[in-house]
C-alpha atoms as one frame of an Amber mdcrd trajectory, in Angstrom:
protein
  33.782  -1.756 -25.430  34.521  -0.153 -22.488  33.963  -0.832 -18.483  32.060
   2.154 -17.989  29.740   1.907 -21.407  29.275  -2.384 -20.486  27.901  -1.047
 -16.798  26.263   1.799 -15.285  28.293   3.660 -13.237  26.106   5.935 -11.003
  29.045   6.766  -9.034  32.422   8.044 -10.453  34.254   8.263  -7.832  38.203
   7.309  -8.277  40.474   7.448  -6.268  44.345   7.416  -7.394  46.754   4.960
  -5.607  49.216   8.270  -5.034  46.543  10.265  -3.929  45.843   7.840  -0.632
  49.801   8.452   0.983  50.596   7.165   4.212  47.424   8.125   6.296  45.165
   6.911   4.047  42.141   9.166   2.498  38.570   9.772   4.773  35.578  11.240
   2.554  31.968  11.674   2.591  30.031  10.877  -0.259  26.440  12.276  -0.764
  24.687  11.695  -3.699  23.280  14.385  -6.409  19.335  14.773  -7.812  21.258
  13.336 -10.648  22.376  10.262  -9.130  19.384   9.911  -7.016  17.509   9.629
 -10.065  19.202   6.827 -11.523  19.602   4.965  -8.292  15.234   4.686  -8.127
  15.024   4.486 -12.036  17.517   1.644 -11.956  16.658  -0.036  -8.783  13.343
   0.405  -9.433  12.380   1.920  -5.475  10.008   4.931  -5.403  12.388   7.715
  -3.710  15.670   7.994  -1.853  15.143  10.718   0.713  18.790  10.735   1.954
  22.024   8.982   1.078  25.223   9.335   2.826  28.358   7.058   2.681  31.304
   7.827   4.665  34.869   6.017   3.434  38.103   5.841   4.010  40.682   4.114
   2.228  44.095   3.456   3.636  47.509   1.643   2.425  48.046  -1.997   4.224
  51.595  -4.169   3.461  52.610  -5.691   0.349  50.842  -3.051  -1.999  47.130
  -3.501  -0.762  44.721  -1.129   0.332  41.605  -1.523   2.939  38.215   0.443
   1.778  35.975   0.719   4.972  32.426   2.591   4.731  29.270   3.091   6.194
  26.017   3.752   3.896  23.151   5.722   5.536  20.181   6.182   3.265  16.423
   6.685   3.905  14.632   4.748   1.091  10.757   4.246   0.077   9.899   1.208
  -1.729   6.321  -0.862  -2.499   5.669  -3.483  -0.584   5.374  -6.397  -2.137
   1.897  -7.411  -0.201   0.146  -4.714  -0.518   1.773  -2.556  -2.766   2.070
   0.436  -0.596   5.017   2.322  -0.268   7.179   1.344   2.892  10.300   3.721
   4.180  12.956   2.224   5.904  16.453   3.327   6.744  19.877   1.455   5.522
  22.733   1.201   7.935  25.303  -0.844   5.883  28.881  -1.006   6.969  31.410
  -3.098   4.616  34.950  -3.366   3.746  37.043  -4.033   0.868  40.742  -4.775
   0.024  42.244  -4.281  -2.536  45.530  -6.563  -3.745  47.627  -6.519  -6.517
  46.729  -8.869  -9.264  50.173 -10.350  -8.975  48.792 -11.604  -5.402  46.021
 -13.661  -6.665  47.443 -16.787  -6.626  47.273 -19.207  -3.208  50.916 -20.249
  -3.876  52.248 -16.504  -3.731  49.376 -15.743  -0.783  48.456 -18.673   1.049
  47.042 -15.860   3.249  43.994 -16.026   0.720  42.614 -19.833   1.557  42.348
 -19.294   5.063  42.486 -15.844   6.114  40.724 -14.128   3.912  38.297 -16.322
   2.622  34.660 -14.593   3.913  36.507 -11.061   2.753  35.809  -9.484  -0.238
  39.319  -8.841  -2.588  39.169  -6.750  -5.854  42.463  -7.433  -7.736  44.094
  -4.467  -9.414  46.178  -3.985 -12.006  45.775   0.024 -12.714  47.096   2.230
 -10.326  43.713   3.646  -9.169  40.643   2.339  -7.473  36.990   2.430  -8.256
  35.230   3.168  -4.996  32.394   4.719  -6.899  31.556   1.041  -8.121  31.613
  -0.857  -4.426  30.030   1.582  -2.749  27.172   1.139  -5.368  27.152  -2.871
  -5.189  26.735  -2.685  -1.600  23.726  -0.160  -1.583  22.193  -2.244  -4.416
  23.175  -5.711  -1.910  21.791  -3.522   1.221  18.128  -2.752  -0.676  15.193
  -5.116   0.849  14.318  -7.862  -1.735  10.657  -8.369  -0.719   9.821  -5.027
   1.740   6.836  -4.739   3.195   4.619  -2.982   6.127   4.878  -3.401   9.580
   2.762  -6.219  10.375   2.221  -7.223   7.143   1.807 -10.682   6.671   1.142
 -12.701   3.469  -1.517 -15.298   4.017  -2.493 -18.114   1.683  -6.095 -19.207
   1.123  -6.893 -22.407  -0.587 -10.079 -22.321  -2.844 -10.369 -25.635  -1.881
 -11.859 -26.770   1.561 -10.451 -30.084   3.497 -14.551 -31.279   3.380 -14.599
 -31.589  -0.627 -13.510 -35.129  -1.220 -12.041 -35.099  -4.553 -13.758 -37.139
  -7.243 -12.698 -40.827  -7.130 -12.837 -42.996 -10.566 -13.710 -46.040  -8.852
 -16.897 -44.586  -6.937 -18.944 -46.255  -9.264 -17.439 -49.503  -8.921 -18.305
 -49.079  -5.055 -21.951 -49.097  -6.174 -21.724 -52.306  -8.255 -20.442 -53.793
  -5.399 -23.076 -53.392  -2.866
């Protein structure tokens, strides 16, 4: 089985390590009706009104490559209160490297226990990147878990009241006594 027929891949976008030269590739990515449509269908939101991610990928030392972007997108979701559809904007900027699989070892890159440990490293091995895939996992990471109105607030209400006294066994016993 292949990569792309184990996972969805709403964006094929690939990007060949010969194609990114010296000063680096710079792109913008908008998304099609197609694309769009899988997006809400798959992360189950109600519309995507605009999506916009500008990259660039550029060559570092020692064969690895730096993806930086910025994701704009105008999203409509329910809210999980009220169930009413909220809009909100995404501003998401991340980065990724990319290092040789050769360099994923602490002992060859001691670089990676201390330097790089709250950065996110794909390893390659081909000699071409998916930035198709990343800049989908960070839209999907960027997406409000529990949206909801402004001013929406969930409130709990107990059926019961702190006046009911809960039924005691030994009330009866409390009788006998008297």
């Amino acid at each position: 089985m292949s990569f792309s027929e184990e996972f969805p891949q709403p964006i094929k976008l690939i990007v060949p390590i010969k194609d990114i030269g010296e000063s680096g590739v710079e792109r913008t990515l908008n998304l099609n009706d197609e694309q769009i449509s899988f997006f809400v269908k798959e992360l189950d939101l109600s519309a995507i009104d605009a999506f916009e991610c500008k990259w660039q990928l550029k060559s570092l030392h020692r064969n690895r490559y730096r993806l930086t972007a910025e994701i704009k997108a105008d999203v409509t979701q329910l809210s999980t209160l009220s169930l009413e559809p909220v809009k909100y904007e995404i501003k998401e900027n991340f980065k990724t490297e990319f290092w040789p699989i050769a360099q994923n070892d602490p002992v060859k890159s001691p670089e990676l226990e201390i330097d790089y440990i709250d950065e996110i490293i794909e390893f390659y091995e081909e000699e071409q990147f998916n930035v198709g895939q990343i800049i989908y996992e960070n839209f999907v990471i960027a997406i409000e878990q529990f949206p909801r109105k402004e001013g929406e607030v969930f409130e709990w209400k107990n059926n019961e009241t702190a006046e009911e006294e809960k039924p005691n066994p030994f009330a009866a016993l409390r009788v006998l006594k008297k």
